[in-house]
KOLDO-634586 format. One record per residue: x, y, z of N, C-alpha, C in turn; residue in one letter. Coordinates in steps of 0.05 Angstrom, whole numbers, plus 5000, padded with zeros to 4 digits. Example, Ala and Ser with C-alpha at 12.3 -4.5 7.8 and 13.67 -1.06 7.14 Angstrom:
- nx,ny,nz,cax,cay,caz,cx,cy,cz,aa
- 5264,4886,5156,5246,4910,5156,5264,4934,5156,A $
- 5257,4955,5142,5273,4979,5143,5258,5001,5157,S $
This chain:
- nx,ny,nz,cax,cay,caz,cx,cy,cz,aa
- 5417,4691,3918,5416,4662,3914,5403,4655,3888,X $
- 5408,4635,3878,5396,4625,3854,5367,4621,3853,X $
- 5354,4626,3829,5329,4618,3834,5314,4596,3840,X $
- 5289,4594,3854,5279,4567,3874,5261,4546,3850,X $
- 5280,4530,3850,5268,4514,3830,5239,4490,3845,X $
- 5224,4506,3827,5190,4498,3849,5188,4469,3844,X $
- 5191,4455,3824,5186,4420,3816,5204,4413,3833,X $
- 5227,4422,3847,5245,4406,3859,5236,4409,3888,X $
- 5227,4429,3899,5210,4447,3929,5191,4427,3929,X $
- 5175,4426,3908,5152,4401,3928,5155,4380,3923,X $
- 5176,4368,3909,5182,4341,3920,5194,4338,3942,X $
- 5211,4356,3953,5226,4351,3981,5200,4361,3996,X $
- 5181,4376,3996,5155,4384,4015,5143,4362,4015,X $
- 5134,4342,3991,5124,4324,3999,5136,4296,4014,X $
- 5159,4295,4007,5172,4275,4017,5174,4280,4052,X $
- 5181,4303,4054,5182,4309,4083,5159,4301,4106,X $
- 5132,4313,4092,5115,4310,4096,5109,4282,4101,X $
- 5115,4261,4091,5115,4230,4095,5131,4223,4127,X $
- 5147,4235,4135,5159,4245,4162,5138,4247,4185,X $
- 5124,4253,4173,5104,4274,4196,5102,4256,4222,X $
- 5104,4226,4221,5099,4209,4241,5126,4197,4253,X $
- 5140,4215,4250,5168,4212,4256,5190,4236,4260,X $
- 5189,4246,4287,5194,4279,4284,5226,4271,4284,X $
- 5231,4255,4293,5263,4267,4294,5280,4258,4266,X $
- 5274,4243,4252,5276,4245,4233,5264,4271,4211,X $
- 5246,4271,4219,5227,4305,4203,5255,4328,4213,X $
- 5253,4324,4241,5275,4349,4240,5294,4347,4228,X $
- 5308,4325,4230,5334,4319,4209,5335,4323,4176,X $
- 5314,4311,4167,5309,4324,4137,5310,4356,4133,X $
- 5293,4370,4159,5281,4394,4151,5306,4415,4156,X $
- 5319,4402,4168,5341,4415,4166,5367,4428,4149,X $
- 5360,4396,4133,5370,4398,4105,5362,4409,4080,X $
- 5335,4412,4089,5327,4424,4066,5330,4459,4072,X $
- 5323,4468,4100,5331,4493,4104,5356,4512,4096,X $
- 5379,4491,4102,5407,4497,4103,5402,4500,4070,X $
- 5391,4488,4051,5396,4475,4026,5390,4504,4008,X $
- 5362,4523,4025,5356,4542,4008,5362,4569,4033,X $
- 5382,4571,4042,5391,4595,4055,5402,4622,4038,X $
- 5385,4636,4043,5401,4667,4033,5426,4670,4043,X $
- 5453,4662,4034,5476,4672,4046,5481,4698,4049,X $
- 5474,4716,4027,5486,4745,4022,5463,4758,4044,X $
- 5449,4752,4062,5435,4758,4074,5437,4753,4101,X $
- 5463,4731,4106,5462,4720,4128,5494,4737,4157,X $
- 5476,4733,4171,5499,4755,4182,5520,4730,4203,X $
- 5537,4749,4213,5558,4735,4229,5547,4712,4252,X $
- 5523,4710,4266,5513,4701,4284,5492,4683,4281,X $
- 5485,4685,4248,5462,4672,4236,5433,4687,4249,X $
- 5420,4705,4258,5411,4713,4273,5392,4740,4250,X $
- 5371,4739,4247,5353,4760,4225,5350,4784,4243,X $
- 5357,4806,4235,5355,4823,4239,5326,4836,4268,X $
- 5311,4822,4249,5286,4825,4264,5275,4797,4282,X $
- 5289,4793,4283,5284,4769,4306,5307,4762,4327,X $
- 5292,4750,4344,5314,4748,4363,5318,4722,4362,X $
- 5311,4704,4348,5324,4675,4347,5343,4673,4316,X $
- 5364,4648,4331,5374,4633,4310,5358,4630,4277,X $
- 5367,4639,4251,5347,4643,4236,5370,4623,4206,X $
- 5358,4607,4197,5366,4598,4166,5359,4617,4146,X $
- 5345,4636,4147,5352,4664,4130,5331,4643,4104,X $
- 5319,4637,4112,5298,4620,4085,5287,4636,4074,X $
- 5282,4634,4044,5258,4649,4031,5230,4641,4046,X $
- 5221,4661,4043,5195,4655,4055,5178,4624,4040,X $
- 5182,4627,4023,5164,4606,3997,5169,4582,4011,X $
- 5194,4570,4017,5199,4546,4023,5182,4537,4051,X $
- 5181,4555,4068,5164,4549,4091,5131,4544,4093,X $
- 5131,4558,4061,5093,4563,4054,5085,4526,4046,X $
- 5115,4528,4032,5113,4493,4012,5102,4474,4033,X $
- 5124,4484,4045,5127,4463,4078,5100,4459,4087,X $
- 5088,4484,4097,5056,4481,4113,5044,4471,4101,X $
- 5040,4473,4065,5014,4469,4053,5019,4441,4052,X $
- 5033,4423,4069,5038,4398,4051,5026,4382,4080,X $
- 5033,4399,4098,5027,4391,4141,5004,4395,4145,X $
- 4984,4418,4127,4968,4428,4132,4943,4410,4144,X $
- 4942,4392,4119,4920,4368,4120,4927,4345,4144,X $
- 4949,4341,4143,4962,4320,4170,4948,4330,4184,X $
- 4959,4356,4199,4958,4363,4220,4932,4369,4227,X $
- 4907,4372,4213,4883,4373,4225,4864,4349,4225,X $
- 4880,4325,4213,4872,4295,4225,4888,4280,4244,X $
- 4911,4294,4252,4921,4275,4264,4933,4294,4294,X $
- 4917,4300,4305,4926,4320,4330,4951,4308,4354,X $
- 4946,4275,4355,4968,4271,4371,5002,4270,4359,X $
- 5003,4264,4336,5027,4265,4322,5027,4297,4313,X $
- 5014,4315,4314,5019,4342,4302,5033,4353,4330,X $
- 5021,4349,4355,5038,4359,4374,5062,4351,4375,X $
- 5064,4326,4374,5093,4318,4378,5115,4329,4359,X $
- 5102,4329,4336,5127,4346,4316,5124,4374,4326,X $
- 5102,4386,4336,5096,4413,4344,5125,4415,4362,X $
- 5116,4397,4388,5146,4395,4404,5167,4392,4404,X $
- 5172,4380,4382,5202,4378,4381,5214,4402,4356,X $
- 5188,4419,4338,5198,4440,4328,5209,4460,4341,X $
- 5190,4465,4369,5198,4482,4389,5219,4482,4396,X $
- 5233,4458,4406,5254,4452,4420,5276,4454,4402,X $
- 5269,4452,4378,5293,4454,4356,5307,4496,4350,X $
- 5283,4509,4366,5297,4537,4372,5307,4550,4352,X $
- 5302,4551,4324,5300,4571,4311,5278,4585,4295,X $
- 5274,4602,4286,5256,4618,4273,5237,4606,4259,X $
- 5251,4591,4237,5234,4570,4218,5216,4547,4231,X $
- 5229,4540,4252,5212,4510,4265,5200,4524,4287,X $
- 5202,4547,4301,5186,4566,4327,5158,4567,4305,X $
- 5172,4574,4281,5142,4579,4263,5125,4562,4251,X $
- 5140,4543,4243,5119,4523,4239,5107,4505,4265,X $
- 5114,4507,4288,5105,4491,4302,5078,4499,4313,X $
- 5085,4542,4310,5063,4552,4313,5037,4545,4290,X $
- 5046,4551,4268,5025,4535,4241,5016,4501,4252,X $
- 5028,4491,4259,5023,4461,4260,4993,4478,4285,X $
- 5001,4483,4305,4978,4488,4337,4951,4496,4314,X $
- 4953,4519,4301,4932,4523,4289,4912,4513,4272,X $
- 4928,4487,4271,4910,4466,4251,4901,4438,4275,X $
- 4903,4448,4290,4892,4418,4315,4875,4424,4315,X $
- 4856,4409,4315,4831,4415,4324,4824,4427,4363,X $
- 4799,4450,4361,4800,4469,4389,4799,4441,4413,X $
- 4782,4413,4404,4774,4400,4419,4804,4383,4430,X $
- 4824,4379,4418,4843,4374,4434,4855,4391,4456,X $
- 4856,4379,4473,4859,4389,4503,4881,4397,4512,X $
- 4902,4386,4506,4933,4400,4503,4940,4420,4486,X $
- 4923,4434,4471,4926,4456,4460,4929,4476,4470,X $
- 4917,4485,4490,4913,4519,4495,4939,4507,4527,X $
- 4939,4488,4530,4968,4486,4544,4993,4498,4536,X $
- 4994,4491,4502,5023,4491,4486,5022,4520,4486,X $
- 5000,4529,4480,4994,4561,4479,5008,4577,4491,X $
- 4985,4567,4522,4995,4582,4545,5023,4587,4555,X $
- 5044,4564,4553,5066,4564,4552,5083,4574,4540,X $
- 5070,4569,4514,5088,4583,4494,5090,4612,4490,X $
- 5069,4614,4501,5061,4646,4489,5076,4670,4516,X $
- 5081,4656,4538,5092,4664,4560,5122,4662,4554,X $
- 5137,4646,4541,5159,4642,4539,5184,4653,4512,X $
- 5153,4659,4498,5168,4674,4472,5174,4697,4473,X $
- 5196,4710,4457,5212,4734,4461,5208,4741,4427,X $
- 5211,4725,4413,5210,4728,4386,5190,4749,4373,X $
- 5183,4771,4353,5159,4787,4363,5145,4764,4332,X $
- 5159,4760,4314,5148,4740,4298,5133,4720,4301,X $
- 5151,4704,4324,5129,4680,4326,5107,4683,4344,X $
- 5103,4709,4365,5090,4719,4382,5061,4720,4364,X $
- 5072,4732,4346,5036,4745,4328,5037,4723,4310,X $
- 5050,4690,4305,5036,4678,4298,5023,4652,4324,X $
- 5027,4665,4346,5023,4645,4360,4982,4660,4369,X $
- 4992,4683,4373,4973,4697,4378,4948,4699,4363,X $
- 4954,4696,4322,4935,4692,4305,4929,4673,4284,X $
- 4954,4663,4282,4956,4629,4262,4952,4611,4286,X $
- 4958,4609,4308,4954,4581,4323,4924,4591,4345,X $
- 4912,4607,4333,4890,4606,4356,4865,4597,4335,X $
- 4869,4604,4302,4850,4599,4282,4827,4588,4285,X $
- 4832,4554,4287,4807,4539,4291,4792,4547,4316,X $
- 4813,4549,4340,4796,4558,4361,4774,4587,4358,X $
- 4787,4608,4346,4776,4630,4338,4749,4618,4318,X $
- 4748,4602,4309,4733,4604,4288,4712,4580,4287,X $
- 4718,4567,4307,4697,4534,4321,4702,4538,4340,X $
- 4700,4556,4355,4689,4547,4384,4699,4584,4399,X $
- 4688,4598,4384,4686,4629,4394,4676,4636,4414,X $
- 4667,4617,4440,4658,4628,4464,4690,4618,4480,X $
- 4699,4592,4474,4722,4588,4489,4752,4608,4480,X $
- 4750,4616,4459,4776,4636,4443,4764,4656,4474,X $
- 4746,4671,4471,4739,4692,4482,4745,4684,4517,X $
- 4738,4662,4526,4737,4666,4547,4775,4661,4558,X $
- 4789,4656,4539,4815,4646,4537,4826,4684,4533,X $
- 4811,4697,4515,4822,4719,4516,4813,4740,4535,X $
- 4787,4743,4554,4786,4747,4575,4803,4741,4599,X $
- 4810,4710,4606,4839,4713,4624,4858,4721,4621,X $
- 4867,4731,4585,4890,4743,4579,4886,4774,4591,X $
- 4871,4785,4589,4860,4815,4592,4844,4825,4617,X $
- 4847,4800,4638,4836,4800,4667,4850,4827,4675,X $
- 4837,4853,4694,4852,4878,4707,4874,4869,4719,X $
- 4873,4846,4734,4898,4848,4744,4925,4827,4733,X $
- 4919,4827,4706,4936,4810,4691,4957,4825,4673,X $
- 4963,4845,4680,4972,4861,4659,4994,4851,4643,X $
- 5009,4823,4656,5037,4817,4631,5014,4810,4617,X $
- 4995,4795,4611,4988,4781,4594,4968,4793,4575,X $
- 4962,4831,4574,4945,4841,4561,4954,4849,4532,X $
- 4980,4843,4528,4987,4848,4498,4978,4820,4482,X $
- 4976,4799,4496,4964,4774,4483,4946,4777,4476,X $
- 4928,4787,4488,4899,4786,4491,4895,4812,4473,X $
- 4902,4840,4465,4903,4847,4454,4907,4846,4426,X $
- 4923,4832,4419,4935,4816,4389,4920,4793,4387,X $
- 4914,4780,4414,4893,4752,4394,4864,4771,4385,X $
- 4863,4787,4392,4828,4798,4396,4827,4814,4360,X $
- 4857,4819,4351,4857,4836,4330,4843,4817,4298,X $
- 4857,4790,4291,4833,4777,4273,4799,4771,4280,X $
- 4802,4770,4300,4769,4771,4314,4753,4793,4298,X $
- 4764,4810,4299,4757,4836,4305,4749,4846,4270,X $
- 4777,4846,4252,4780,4843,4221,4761,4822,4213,X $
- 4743,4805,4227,4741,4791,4214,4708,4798,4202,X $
- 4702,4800,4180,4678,4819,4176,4651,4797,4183,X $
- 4653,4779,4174,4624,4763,4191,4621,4768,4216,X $
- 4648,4773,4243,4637,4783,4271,4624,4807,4276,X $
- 4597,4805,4280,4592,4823,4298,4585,4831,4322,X $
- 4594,4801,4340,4591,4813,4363,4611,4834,4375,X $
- 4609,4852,4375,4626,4872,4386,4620,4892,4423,X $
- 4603,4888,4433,4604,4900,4464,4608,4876,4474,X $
- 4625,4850,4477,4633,4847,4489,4666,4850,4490,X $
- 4677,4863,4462,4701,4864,4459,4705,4888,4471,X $
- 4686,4910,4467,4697,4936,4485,4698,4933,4518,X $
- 4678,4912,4523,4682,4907,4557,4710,4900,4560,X $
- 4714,4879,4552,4745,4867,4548,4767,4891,4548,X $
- 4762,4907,4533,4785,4927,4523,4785,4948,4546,X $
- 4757,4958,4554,4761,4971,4570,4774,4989,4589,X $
- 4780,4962,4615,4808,4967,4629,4830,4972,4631,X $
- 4839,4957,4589,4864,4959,4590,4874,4986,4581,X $
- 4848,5002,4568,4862,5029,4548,4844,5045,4576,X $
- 4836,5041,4603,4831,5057,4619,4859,5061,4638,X $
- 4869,5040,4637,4898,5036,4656,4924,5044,4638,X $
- 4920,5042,4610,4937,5060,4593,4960,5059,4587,X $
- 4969,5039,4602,5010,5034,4602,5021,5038,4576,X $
- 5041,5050,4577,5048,5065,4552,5058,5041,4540,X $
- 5078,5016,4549,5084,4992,4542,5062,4981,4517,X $
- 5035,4987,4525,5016,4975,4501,5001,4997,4483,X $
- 5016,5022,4474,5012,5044,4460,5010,5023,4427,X $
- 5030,5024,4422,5019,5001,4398,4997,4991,4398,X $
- 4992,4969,4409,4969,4944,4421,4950,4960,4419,X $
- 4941,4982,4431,4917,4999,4432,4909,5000,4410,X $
- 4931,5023,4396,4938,5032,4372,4914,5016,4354,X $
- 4932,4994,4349,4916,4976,4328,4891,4958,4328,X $
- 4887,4959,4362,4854,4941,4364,4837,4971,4363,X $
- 4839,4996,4364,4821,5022,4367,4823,5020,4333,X $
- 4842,5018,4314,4840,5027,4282,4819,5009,4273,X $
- 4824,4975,4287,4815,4959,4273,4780,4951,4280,X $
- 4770,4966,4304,4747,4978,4318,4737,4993,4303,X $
- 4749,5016,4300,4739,5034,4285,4736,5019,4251,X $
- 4739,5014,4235,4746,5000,4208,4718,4986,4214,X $
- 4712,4970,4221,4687,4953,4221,4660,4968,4234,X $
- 4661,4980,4261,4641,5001,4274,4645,5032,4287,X $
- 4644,5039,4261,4663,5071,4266,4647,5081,4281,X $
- 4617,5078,4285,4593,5099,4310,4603,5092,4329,X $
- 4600,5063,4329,4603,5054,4365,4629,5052,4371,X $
- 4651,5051,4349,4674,5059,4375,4685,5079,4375,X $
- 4668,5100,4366,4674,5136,4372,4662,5136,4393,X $
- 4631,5125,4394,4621,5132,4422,4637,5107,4450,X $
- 4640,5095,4445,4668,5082,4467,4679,5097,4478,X $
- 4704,5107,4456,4722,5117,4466,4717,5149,4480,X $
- 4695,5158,4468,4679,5185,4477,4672,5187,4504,X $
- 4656,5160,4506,4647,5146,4538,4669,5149,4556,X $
- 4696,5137,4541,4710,5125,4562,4727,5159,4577,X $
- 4734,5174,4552,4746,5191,4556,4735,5212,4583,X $
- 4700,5217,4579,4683,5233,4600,4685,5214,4631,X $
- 4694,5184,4630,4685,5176,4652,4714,5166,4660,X $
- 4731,5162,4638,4755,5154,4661,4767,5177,4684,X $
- 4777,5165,4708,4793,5189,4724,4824,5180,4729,X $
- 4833,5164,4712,4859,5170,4707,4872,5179,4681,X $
- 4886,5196,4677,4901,5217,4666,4914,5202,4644,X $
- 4928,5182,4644,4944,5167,4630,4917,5160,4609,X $
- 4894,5158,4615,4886,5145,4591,4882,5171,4567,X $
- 4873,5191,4581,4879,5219,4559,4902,5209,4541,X $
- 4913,5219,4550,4950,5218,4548,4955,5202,4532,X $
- 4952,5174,4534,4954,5158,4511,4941,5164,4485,X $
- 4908,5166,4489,4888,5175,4468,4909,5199,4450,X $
- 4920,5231,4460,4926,5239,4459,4952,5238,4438,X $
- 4975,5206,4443,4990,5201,4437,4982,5183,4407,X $
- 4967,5175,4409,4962,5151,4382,4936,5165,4369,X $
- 4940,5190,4374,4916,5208,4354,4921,5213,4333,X $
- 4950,5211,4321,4956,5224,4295,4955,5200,4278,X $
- 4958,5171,4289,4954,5148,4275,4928,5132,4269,X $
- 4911,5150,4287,4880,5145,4276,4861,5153,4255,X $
- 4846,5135,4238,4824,5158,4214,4816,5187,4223,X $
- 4825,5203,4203,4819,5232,4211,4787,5236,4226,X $
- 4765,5216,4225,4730,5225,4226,4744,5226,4258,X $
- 4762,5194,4267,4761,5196,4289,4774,5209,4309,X $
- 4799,5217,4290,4821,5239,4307,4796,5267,4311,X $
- 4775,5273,4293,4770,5293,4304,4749,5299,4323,X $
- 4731,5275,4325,4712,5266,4349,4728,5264,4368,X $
- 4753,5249,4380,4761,5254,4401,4777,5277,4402,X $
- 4789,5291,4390,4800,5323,4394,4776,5336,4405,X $
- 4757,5336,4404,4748,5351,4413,4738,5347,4442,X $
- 4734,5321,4444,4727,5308,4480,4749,5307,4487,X $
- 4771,5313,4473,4791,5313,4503,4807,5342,4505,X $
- 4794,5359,4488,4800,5392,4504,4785,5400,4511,X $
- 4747,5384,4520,4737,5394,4542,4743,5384,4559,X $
- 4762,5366,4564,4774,5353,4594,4794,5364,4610,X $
């Protein structure tokens, strides 16, 4: 496609943006502007990206960034009109608006109350693995970051023992927490984690994967001795097994602290 002519991008970002109090019209513009910068030579028979499982306008990325930075400010003064365009982005079912509606959640403020609703719903209902991990770490932001006892206790019901659909959520929201280098509260994230890399389902071999790298990266003592702990005291097998399985994708200090606790087992 031709190159994105940026003076012309944020006048249609800002104009759109004037929308904001008027979703169905917003969707109707944004539509036009999507269609307007589509990668054709990219676009396949079904309209459908490769890596997603929704309907996709095959957009450069840039045009969607234009888009946010222009919602950005709306949307964290104006929480009742941010949902409603939030809603009707949803409903509009493709890639581009699943994603910004997720960007729009992340800029509400935690104290609106219909938030961790849209969440909850949404986050249950999505198939997309895209908009999953931005629902999981662009729309939990403010909450993660003003009001870190409710994120947590939100990601504790995700990660309850006997919640297991809902421990890859809770796994992926816990992963910016975690990167994020001012936190240090950290034993209550291994309580959290616990059960789920003791119960081991190979389904969240990934998920493990990357909250144990990103553990280790910030407190490499204490989550060698974790996983050291967990390995001498769990009595189900599967959790070896996993350990075992996502060993070659861990820092070598730690692949070789646990090689060795788990061939005295």
């Amino acid at each position: 496609m031709p190159a994105i002519n940026l003076a012309k991008l944020n006048k249609e970002a800002a104009q759109l943006a004037e929308l904001f109090d008027e979703p169905t019209v917003f969707i109707r513009d944004l539509r036009e502007i999507l269609e307007s910068y589509v990668n054709r030579t990219l676009r396949t028979r079904d309209a459908v990206a490769a890596a997603s499982t929704l309907p996709t306008y095959r957009t450069p990325s840039v045009i969607l960034h234009r888009i946010e930075s222009e919602l950005s400010p709306l949307a964290k003064e104006n929480a009742d009109q941010a949902l409603e365009l939030a809603d009707q982005l949803w409903d509009e079912g493709h890639l581009e608006t699943h994603l910004l509606a997720a960007f729009l959640l992340g800029h509400i403020s935690p104290k609106e109350e219909r938030l961790l609703a849209r969440l909850t719903v949404w986050t249950q209902k999505v198939r997309d693995p895209n908009v999953r991990t931005s629902l999981l770490t662009h729309s939990l932001a403010r909450l993660r970051k003003e009001t870190p006892d409710e994120f947590l206790a939100l990601v504790t019901e995700w990660l309850y023992p006997h919640r297991e659909q809902f421990w890859s959520n809770g796994l992926q929201a816990l992963l910016p927490l975690v990167k994020n280098p001012t936190y240090e509260n950290l034993p209550p994230i291994f309580n959290l984690i616990e059960p789920v890399l003791e119960a081991a389902p190979t389904t969240l071999q990934k998920d493990i994967q990357n909250i144990v790298i990103a553990l280790y990266k910030d407190a490499p003592t204490e989550t060698s001795y974790f996983l050291k702990s967990l390995i001498k005291k769990s009595k189900n097998p599967k959790t070896r097994i996993l350990l075992r399985r996502i060993l070659p994708a861990l820092p070598p200090p730690l692949q070789e602290n646990l090689q060795k606790e788990l061939k005295a087992r």
